[in-house]
MARMISE-713027 format. One record per residue (C-alpha): x, y, z. Coordinates in steps of 0.1 Angstrom, whole numbers, plus 5000, padded with zeros to 4 digits. Example, Ala and Ser with C-alpha at 12.3 -4.5 7.8 and 13.67 -1.06 7.14 Angstrom:
// MARMISE-713027
512349555078
513749895071
//
This chain:
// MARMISE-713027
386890412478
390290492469
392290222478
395390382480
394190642510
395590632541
391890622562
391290352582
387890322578
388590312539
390990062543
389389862564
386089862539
388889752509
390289432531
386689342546
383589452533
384589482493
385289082491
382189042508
380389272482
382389082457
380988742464
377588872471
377688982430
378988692426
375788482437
373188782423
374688682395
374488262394
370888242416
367588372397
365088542424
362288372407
363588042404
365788022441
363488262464
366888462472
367388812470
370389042480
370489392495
369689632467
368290002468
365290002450
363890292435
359790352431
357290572421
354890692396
355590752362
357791032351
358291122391
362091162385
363390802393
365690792365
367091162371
368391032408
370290722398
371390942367
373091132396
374290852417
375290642384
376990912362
374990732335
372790882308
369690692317
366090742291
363890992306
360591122290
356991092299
354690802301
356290422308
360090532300
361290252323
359989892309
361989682324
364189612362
367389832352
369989702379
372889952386
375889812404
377990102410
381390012422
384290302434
387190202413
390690422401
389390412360
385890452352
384590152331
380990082327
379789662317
377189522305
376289232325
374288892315
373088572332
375488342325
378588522345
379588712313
380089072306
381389322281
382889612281
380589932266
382190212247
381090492266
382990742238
381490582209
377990492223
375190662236
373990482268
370790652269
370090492237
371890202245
369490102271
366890212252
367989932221
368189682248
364889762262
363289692229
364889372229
363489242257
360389472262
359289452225
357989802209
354689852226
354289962264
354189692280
356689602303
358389262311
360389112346
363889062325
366289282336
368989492321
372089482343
375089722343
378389782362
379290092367
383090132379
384690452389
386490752411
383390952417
380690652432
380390442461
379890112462
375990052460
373589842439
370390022427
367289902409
365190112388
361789982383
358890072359
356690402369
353290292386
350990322355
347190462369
345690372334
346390242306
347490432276
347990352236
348689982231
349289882270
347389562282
344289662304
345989562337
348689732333
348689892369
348589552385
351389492362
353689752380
352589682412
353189332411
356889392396
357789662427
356389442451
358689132435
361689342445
360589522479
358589212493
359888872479
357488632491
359288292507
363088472501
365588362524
366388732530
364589092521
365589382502
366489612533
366389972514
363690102495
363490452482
360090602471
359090902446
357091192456
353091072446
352091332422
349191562433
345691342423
347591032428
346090802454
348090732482
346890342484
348390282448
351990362462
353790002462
355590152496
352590012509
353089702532
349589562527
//
């Protein structure tokens, strides 16, 4: 929100919920969920494969994200999106430390992409590291989103055997952290496609 406007409401937000926000990233960022059983408030985004996931956040984000068909997503992709005067985007890593992309000179579709490789390997698999990026500027509000892998029905080309259980399993780490001190309170599902079975959607509180 602009923090020069004259609102209230926005004003208010700017002097008490934006420090609060700020020290919230601020712990996502020193506590693991795997290792400390603590999660935050994100929105997380679900849904079969190549249901559009990636097309909304591209919206909410203003970031080229990978689209395509098949597993496209093969790893947690953690948007923090941040209203802010000058649009900056950062790449974020574990130890507290970021670094400032290029947007002019780089491709972040193929950027995430790269990094995806790095921690995904080649194949189809996919893998519970996460790529995490801050997105600052005029035109978002202040919101943290995760994209997840597609729900994968059956395997295809090199992926392992169980590679539905392999989804699942991931979606259900973020929407229903077993033992957490606190619950991801927002959770934003995918239209199943037509054939799909309703009892593989992860929504599913079973």
């Amino acid at each position: 929100m602009d923090t020069e406007t004259n609102d209230p409401f926005a004003k208010a937000y700017d002097e008490k919920v934006r420090p609060l926000m700020n020290k919230i990233d601020e712990a996502r960022r020193y506590l693991s969920p795997n290792r400390d059983r603590i999660t935050f408030p994100n929105v997380v985004v679900v849904g079969d494969q190549s249901s559009g996931k990636s097309s909304l956040l591209e919206a909410l984000s203003l970031v080229e994200l990978p689209k395509g068909t098949g597993i496209v997503t093969r790893c947690p992709l953690v948007l923090r999106l941040r209203n802010s005067k000058e649009r900056k985007v950062y790449r974020l890593y574990d130890d507290n430390q970021k670094t400032l992309l290029d947007e002019e000179n780089l491709n972040m579709s193929q950027y995430i992409e790269q990094e995806t490789r790095k921690l995904a390997g080649n194949q189809k698999n996919i893998v519970h590291e996460l790529i995490e990026l801050q997105i600052e500027d005029p035109h978002v509000r202040d919101l943290t989103v995760v994209d997840l892998p597609g729900i994968a029905h059956n395997p295809v080309a090199d992926q392992p055997s169980n590679i539905h259980e392999q989804t699942t399993n991931l979606i259900h780490q973020y929407i229903q952290p077993e033992g957490s001190l606190n619950t991801n309170g927002h959770l934003v599902t995918m239209p199943v496609p037509f054939g799909s079975s309703t009892n593989d959607n992860a929504s599913n509180n079973d």
